[in-house]
Each structure stands twice: as C-alpha cells, then as structure tokens.
N, C-alpha and C positions, 0 to 999 in steps of 0.2 A: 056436586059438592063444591065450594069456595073455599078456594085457599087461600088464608092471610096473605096480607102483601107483605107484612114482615119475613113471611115462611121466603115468598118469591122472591125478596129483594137477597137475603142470606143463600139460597141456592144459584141465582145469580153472580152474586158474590165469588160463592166458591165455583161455579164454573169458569169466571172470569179468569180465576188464580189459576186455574187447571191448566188454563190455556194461555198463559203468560209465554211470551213469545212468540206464536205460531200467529200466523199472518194468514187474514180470509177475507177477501179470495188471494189466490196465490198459483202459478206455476208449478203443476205439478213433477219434479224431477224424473228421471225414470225411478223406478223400484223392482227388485228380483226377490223371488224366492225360490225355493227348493220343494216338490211337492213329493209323495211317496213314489219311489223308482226312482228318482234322481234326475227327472227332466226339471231345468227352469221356468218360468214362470216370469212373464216380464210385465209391467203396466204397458207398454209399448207395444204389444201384439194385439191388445183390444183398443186398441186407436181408433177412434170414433163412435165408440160406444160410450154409455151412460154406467161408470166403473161407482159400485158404494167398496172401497175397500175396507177391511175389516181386521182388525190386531186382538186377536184371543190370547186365550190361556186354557189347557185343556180340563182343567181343571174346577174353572169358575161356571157353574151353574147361571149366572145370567149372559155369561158367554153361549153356553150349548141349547138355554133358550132362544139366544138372539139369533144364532147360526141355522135355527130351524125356522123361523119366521121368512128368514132372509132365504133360503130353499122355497117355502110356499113362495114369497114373492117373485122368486126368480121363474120359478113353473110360472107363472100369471104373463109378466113381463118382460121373460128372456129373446122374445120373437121381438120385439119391438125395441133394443136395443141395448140393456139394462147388462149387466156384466159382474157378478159379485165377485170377490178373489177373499182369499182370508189367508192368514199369516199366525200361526201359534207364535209366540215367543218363552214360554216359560221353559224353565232347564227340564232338559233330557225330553222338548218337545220335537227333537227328530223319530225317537221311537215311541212315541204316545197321541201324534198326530193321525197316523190310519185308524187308530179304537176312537177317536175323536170323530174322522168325518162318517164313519159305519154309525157309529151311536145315534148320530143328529140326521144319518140320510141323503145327506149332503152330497147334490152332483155338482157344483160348480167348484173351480179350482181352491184348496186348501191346502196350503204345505207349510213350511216351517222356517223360521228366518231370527236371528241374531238378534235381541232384544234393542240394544246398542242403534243398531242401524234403523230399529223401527220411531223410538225415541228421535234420531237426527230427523225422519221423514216426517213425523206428526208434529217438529219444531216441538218438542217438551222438553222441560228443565228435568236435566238427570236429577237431581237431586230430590224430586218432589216426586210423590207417587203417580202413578198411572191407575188410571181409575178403567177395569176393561167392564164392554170390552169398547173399544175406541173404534170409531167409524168415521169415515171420509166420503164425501160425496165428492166423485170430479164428473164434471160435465162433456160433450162430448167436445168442445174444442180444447181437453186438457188443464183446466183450471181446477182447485181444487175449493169447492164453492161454500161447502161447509164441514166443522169437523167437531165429534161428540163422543164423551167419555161416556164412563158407564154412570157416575151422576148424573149427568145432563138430562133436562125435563124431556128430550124427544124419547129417551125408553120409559117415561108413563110409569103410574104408580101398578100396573099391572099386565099380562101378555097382550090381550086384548087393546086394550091403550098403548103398547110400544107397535105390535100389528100396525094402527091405525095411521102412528106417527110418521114409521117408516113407510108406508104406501104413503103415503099425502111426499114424502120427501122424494120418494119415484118420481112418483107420477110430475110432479111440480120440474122434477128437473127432466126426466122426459119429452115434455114439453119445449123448453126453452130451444132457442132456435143455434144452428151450428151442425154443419156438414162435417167435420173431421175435426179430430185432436191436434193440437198443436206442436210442434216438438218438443220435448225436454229441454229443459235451458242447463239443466246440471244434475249430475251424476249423485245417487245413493249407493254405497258402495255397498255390495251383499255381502254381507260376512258367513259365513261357515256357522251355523245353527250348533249348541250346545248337543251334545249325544248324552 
C-alpha cells in the first residue's frame, strides 16, 4: 500500500515537534530506576551492550504490545548483546508495574521512575505531550543513536510492521562497530516514582 506524501510529510511534521529539543545522536547521561523489590537499576551496569531503552505507561495498550515484541526480541538477540530496560512513569506506577511485567511476560529489567526525570532524559518539552510508548536506541560505546514516540512511523501501522521495524533497528545497531560504552558525561537525577 502507498502512502501520500502529504500523509508522510504531516507525520513528519509532527514527529519533528515531538522531538523539539532532544539532540540525535547525543551522550547518553547515566539513568536509574527502581525495579520491583527496590533494587536500582542503572544504564551504567550494561556498559557495552546494545541498550533500546523504553518509558511506558502501564496502562497504554500500545505500550504492553510493544513490551511483548521487545521480550520476543530480546529472547532472539539477548546473547549477542542487545539489553532492554523499561521505566513506567505514569501515577501510582510503583504498585502497578509487577501486574504490568507478569501480563506482558517480561524477563528483562522493568521498574518504575519519576515522569519528570524521564522527560529531562528523552530532552522533551514538559509542556507538550508524550506520545508512549517512547524508545531510545543507544549503542554500545554509549551514544544515544535514535529516539521514537509512540507516533513515530518505526511502530508501523500494525504488530507485525512494528515487529519488523524494531528487529531491522537491532539488528542495524548490533552491527555497528564499538567495544564498550563510553562514560556518562552527566548526571539524570532519579526521583522517587509516584506511589
């Protein structure tokens, strides 16, 4: 099927504004969260691996389909260096996060983090909505190579099509060459997750 270019220059468009501000590529700062049990969670312990991290809502339905795609893929690709992490942000996602990763199946890390602070990390204007669920690819020497709301054309007009997009984004950056992560150049500060 052909999509107008009008359709693609407007979806464009608006992912353009989505992403007002946020700089790509860019140095990944560190980031924490809090997972269930109350152990943290750092981007900094999976240094040199191939991190997609991931800012849900437990609540949005193309969140809990994208967090199950991104499980298949991680079964596929977790040997070869690939690393998902996911962060709820929505209120009273401290106690709604465990019925979240049980539902979806989810063995890679998911825990729960301060809206506020995921906002500073993905560089988005507070005042403009968040379109989830919001993904970042960083690569393995730490840069953060690309980043996609829940508009954005890489989740496909259906599962099968977001499947495809986010394996082609693996893999693509799996690839690319680099031995280890680079350090943090500055600090995300981990706020305390709404209860």
């Amino acid at each position: 099927m052909r999509v107008p270019m009008t359709k693609i220059l407007v979806l464009s468009l608006l992912s353009a504004g989505l992403m007002l501000g946020a700089t790509i590529p860019r140095q990944s700062p560190e980031y924490g969260f809090e997972v269930p049990g109350g152990k943290q969670v750092l981007l900094s312990q999976h240094k040199g691996k191939v991190i997609m991290m991931g800012f849900y809502l437990t609540t949005c339905s193309h969140c809990k389909d994208t967090v199950k795609i991104i499980e298949k893929l991680y079964k596929q690709y977790g040997a070869q260096g690939f690393q998902p992490l996911g962060v709820c942000i929505n209120d009273m996602a401290k106690m709604l996060t465990p019925d979240f990763i049980r539902e979806q199946g989810a063995t890679f890390p998911i825990g729960y983090g301060a809206r506020d602070s995921a906002y500073e990390y993905l560089q988005h204007p507070t005042l403009l909505q968040l379109y989830m669920p919001a993904l970042l690819m960083i690569d393995r020497k730490g840069q953060i190579i690309s980043q996609h709301m829940g508009g954005d054309l890489i989740f496909g007009k259906d599962l099968a099509e977001r499947e495809r997009n986010l394996r082609k984004l693996i893999e693509d950056t799996l690839k690319k060459p680099g031995a280890s992560a680079a350090p943090a150049k500055k600090t995300t500060a981990t706020k305390k997750a709404s209860e």
